[in-house]
C-alpha positions in Angstrom: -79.9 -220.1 -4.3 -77.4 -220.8 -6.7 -73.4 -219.9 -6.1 -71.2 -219.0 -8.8 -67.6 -219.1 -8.6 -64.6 -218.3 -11.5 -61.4 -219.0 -12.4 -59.1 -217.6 -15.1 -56.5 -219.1 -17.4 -54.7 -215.5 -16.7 -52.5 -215.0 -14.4 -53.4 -214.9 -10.3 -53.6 -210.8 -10.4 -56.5 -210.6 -13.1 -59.0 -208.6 -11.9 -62.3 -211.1 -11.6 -64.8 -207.9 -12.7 -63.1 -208.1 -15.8 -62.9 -210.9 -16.8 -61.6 -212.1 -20.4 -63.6 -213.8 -22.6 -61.0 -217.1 -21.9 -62.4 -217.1 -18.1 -64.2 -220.5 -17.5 -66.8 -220.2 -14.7 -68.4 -223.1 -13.1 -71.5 -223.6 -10.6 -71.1 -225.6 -7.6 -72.3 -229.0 -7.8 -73.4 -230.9 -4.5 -70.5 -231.5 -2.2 -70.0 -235.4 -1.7 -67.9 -236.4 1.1 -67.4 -233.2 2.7 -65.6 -231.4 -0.4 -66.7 -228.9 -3.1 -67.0 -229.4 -6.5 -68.0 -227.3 -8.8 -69.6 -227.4 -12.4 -69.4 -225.0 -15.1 -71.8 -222.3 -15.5 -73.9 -222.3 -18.8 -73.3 -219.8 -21.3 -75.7 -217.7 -20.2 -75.4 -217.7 -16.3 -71.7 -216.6 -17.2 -73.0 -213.7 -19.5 -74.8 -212.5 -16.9 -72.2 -212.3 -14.4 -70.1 -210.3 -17.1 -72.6 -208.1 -17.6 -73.1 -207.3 -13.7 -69.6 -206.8 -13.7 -69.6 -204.6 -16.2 -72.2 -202.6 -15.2 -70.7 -202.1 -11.4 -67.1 -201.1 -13.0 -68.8 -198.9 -15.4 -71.3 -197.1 -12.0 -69.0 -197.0 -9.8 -67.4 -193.6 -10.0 -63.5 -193.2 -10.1 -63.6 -191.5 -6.7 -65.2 -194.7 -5.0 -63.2 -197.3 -6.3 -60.2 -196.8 -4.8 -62.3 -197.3 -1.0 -62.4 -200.9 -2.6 -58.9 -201.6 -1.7 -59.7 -201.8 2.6 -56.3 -200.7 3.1 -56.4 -197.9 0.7 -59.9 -197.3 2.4 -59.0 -196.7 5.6 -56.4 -194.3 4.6 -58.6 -192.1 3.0 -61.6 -192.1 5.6 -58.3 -191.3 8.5 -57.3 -188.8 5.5 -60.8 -187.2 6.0 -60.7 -187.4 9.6 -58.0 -185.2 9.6 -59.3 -182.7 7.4 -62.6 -182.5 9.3 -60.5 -182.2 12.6 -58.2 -179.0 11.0 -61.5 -177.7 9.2 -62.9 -177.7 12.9 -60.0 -176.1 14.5 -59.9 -173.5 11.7 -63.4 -172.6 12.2 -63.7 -172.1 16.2 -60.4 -169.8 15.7 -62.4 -168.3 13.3 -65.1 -167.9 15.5 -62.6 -166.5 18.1 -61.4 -163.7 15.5 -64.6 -162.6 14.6 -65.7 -162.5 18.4 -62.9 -160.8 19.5 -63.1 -157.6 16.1 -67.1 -157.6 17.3 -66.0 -156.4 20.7 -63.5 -154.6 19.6 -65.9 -153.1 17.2 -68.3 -152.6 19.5 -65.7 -150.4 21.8 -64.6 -148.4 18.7 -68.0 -147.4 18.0 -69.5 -146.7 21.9 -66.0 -144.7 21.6 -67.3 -142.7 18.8 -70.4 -142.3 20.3 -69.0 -140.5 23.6 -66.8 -138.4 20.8 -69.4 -137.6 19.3 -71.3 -136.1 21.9 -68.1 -134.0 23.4 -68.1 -132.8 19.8 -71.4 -131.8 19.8 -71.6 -129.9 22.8 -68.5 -128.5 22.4 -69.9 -126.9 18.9 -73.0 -126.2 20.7 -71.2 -124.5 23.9 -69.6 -122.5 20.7 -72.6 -121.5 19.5 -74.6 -120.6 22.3 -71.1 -118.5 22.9 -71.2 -116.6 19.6 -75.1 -116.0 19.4 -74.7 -114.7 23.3 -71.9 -111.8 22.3 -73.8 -111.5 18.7 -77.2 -111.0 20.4 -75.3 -108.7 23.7 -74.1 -106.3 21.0 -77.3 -105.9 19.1 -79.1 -105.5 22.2 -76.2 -102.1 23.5 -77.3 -101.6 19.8 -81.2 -101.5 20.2 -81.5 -99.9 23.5 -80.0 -97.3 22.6 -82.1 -96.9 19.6 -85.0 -98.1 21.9 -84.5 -95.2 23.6 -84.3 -92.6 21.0 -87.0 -93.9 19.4 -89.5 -93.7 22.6 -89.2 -90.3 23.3 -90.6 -88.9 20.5 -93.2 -91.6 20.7 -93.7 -90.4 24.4 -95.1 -86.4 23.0 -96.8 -88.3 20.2 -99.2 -89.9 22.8 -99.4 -86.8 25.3 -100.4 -84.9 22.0 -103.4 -87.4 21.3 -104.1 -88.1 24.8 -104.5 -83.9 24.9 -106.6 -84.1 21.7 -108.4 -87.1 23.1 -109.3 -84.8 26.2 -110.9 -82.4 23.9 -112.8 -84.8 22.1 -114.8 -86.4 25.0 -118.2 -86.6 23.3 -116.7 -87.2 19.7 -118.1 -84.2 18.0 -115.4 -84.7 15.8 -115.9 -88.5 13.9 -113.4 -88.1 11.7 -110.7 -86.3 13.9 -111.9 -89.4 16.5 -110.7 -92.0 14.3 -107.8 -90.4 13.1 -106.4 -90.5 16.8 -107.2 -94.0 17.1 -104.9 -94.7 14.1 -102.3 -92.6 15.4 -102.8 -94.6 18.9 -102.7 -98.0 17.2 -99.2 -96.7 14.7 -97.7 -96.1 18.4 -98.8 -99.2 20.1 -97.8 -101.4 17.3 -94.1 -99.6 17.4 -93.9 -100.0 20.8 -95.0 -103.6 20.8 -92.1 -104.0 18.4 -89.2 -102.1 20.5 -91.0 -104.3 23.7 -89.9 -107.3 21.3 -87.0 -106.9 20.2 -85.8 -105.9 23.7 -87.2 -108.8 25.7 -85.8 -110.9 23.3 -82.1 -109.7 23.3 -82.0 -108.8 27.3 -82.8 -112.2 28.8 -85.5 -111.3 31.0 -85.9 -112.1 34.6 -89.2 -113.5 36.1 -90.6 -112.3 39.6 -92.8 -115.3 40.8 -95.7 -115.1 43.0 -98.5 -116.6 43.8 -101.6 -115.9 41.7 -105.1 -117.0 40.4 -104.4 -118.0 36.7 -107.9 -117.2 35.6 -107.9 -113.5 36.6 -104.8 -113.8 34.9 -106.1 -114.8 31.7 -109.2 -112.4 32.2 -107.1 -109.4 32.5 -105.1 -110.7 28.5 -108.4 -110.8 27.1 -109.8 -107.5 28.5 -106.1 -105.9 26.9 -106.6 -107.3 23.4 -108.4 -105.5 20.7 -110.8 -107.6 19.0 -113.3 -106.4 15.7 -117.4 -106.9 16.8 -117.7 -110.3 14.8 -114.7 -111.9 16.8 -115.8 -113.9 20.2 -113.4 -114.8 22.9 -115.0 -117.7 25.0 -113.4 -118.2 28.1 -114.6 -119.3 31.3 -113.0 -118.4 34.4 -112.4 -121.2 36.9 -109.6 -120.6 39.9 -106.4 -122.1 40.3 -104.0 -121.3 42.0 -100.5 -121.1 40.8 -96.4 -119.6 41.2 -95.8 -117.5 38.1 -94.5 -113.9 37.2 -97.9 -112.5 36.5 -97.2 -109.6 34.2 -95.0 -112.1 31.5 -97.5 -114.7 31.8 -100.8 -112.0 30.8 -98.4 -110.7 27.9 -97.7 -114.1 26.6 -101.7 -115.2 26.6 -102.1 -111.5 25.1 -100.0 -112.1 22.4 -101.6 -115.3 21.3 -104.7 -114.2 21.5 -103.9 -111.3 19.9 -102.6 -113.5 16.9 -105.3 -115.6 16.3 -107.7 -112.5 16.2 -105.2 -111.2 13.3 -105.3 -114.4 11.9 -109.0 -114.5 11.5 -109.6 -111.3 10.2 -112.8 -109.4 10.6 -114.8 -112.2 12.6 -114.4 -115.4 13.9 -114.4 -117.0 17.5 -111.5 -117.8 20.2 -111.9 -120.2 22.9 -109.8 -120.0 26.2 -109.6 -123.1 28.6 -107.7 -123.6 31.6 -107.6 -126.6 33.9 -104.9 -128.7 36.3 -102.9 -131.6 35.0 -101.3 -133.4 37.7 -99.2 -131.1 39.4 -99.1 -128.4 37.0 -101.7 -126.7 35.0 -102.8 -126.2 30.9 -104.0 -123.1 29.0 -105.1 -124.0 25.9 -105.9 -121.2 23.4 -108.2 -122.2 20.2 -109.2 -120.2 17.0 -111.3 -120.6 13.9 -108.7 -119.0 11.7 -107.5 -120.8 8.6 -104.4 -123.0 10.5 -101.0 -122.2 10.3 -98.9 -124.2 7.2 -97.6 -127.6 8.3 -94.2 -126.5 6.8 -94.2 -123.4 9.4 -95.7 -125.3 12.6 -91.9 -126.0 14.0 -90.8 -122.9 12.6 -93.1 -120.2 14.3 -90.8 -120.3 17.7 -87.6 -119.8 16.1 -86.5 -116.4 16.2 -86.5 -113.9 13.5 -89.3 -116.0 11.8 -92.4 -114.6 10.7 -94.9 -114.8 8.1 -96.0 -110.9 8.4 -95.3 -108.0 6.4 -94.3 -106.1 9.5 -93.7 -108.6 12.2 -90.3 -109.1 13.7 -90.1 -112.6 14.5 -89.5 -112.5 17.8 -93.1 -112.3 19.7 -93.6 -116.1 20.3 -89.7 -116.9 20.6 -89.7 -114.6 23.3 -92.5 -116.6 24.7 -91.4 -119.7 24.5 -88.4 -118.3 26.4 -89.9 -116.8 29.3 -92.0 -120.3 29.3 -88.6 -122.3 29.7 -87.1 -120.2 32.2 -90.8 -121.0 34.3 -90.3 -124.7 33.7 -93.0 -124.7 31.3 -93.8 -125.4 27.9 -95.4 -124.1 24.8 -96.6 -125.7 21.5 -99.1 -125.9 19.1 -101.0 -127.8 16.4 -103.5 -127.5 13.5 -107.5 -128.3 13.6 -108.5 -126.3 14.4 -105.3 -123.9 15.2 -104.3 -124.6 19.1 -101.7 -123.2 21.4 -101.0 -125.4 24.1 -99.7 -123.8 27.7 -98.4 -125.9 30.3 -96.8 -124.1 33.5 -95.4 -126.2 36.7 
């Protein structure tokens, strides 16, 4: 391989990559007797070290050349030393500070949270307040009204139950059915006092023991029901703690519901059976369904989708449910009220 080596007619600082068009280079020749000797470089093997040179100074970005300098070098790289050093402190007391708002964050919102929920019941405990002493003087209201109102219901039905007496065998069709009108007028008012009194009074619950199919039987056997409208139930015993009387007027209403709901025929289908330690009534109908808009609706007092319903027949179940232990919901497809009691 072939060495080149320069010198200038400049002076000693000239910088060799740059060399003037005065530089002389030379090639080394063979060394005789131990020393160097070198012989000029042709025309074009000089060219081409210009050209390399001036191709590195003209590459070689401004940034980069002052790393040429191996003092100047080392400054810088200790110069970036440094800076990666602070950037590294800066970043794990940045990591600190964002540690230490998370938790403190964190507190702040767990802190909220527990607000929160003092609000809540607080507001709730309000509430349930206002509604008591709202619904306590509606109720001195109703019974009073309750009262005046059954009495002259009271002759009403020892008047029919008179005519009723003298019309044993019926001669009378039309007289007949006109006393079952009047009978059904009363019932239906007194099913709505019943209402809106058990609703208001909170109602207390006498438990027994007690075979929840007779139960059942005895709801069915009370509710009216047109000659193309089948109840299907089929009594099974079990044994249960409930207060009997509430538990037949609850089933009664339902059923009494979905035969109201199907109209003039139709079929109901009643089944009861144990589920761990409790038990489930489930009460089905053929009707047309209830509207998904009104399926978490129907329990709320006041709420009602009949002309001359007050709202308060299946609220007042769900209540006496709850103060059981038990439950009450339903669904659509077909149109199912689901009865779970401890």
């Amino acid at each position: 391989m072939r060495r080149f080596m320069h010198r200038t007619n400049s002076s000693d600082d000239a910088d060799p990559m740059n060399a003037s068009e005065r530089t002389v280079f030379f090639k080394k020749a063979k060394p005789e007797q131990n020393q160097m000797v070198y012989e000029p470089l042709s025309e074009e093997e000089a060219q081409q070290v210009k050209d390399t040179s001036d191709l590195l100074s003209k590459e070689l970005p401004d940034s980069l050349q002052k790393f040429t300098d191996p003092k100047e070098s080392d400054e810088q790289l200790k110069h970036i030393e440094n800076q990666i050093e602070y950037e590294k402190r800066s970043h794990t007391k940045l990591k600190q500070n964002i540690k230490s708002k998370s938790e403190s964050l964190k507190k702040s919102r767990t802190l909220l949270n527990q607000t929160q929920k003092q609000l809540d019941k607080a507001l709730s405990s309000e509430i349930q307040t206002f509604e008591s002493n709202k619904l306590e003087m509606i109720g001195e209201m109703s019974s009073k009204m309750a009262h005046d109102i059954r009495n002259p219901l009271t002759v009403l039905q020892s008047q029919i139950d008179l005519m009723r007496l003298k019309q044993e065998k019926n001669e009378d069709q039309i007289l007949s059915n006109s006393l079952t009108r009047m009978e059904d007028a009363i019932s239906h008012i007194t099913n709505q006092i019943n209402d809106i009194l058990g609703f208001i009074k909170k109602p207390s619950i006498d438990i027994s023991s007690c075979d929840l199919s007779q139960v059942v039987q005895k709801s069915i056997d009370e509710v009216r029901c047109p000659p193309e409208v089948t109840i299907n139930f089929e009594p099974t015993p079990c044994k249960t703690e409930c207060d009997v009387i509430k538990i037949r007027g609850i089933i009664t209403n339902i059923v009494q519901n979905g035969v109201q709901a199907m109209g003039s025929s139709g079929e109901i289908t009643i089944s009861l059976e144990k589920v761990g330690e409790g038990v489930k009534i489930e009460i089905k109908d053929s009707g047309p369904g209830i509207p998904e808009e009104n399926l978490e609706k129907i329990f709320e007092p006041m709420f009602t989708t009949k002309s001359t319903g007050t709202g308060l027949g299946l609220a007042s179940c769900k209540q006496i449910l709850e103060m059981h232990k038990g439950t009450i919901s339903v669904k659509n497809n077909p149109t199912t009220f689901t009865i779970t009691l401890p």
